[in-house]
N, C-alpha and C positions, 0 to 999 in steps of 0.2 A: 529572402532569408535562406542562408545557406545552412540545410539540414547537419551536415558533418562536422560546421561548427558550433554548434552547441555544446555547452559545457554539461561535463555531471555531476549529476546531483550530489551533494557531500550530508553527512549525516552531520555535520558542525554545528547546523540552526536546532538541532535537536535538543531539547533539556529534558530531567526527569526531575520527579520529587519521592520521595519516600513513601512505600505504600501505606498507607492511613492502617491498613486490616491485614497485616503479609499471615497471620494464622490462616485466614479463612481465603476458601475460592470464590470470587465472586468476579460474574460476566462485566466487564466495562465494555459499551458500546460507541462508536463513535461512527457518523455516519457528513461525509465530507462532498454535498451535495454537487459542488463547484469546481469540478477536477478536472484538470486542462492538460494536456498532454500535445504533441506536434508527430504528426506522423512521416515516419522515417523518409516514405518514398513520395509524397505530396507535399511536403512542407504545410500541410495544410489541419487545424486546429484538430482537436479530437476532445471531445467534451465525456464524462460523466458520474456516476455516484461510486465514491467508497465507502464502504463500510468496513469498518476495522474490530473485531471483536477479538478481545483478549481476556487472561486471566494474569492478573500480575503477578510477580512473586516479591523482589525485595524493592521495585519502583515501578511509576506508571511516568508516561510521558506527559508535558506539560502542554496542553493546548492552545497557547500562541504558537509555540514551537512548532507544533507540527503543524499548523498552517502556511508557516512560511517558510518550510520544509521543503512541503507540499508544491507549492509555489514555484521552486524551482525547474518543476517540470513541464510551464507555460511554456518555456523554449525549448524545450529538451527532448530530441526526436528519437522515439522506439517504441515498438509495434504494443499492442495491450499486452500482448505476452510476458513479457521483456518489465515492460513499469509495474505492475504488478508483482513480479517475483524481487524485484529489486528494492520496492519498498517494504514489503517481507520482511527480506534479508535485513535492511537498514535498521526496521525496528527491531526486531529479533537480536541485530547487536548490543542496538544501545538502552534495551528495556531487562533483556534474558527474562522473557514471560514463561511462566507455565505451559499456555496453552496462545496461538493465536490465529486468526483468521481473516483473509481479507479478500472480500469482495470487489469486486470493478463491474459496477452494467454501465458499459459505454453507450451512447444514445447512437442510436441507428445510422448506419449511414447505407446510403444505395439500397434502400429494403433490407440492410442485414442488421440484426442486433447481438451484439457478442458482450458474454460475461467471461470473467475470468476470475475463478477462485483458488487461494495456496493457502495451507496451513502448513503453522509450525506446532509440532515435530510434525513431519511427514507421517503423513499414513502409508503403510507398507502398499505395494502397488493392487497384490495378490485380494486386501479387503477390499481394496477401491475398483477393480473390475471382477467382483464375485460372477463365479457362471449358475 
């Protein structure tokens, strides 16, 4: 498999439905045990857990949807840094949440274990490395 040609991911398969409560904030979690990704410079799989925690405002995403969203990024080669902010962004276009968060602990490779965490709105940098 050649890394470079893989396609990307498109926000297409996404759907959304009307949020049931848009008065009230209330945490949706979603947690996507089966997360597959291909790494840029080994062509080789990358497995692990997202978690998606949001506050909606005028819609939430629809959960076939984002499985097979998801999905997309079984062939799709770029580092955890890279698939994480980019599914972010994706949701964050096609939801406009409140508040959202997304977790990745990718399963260990070579004795290493790396998570990668982004929230929307950005937290200014100054609260996130207080001294």
């Amino acid at each position: 498999m050649n890394v470079s040609d893989m396609s990307e991911p498109s926000t297409d398969l996404l759907e959304t439905f009307e949020n049931p409560n848009p008065k009230r904030n209330y945490i949706i979690e979603t947690v996507c045990p089966e997360f597959t990704s291909v790494c840029p410079k080994t062509g080789q799989p990358d497995f692990g857990t997202l978690t998606i925690t949001y506050i909606a405002d005028k819609v939430c995403y629809e959960l076939k949807s984002l499985k097979l969203y998801l999905q997309q990024y079984r062939n799709h080669g770029a580092f955890y840094e890279s698939v994480t902010n980019t599914i972010l962004d994706h949701l964050v276009e096609v939801t406009r949440p409140r508040m959202m968060e997304i977790r990745a602990d990718f399963t260990p490779r070579g004795g290493i274990k790396t998570s990668v965490i982004v929230n929307y709105p950005d937290a200014p940098l100054d609260e996130v490395f207080e001294e």
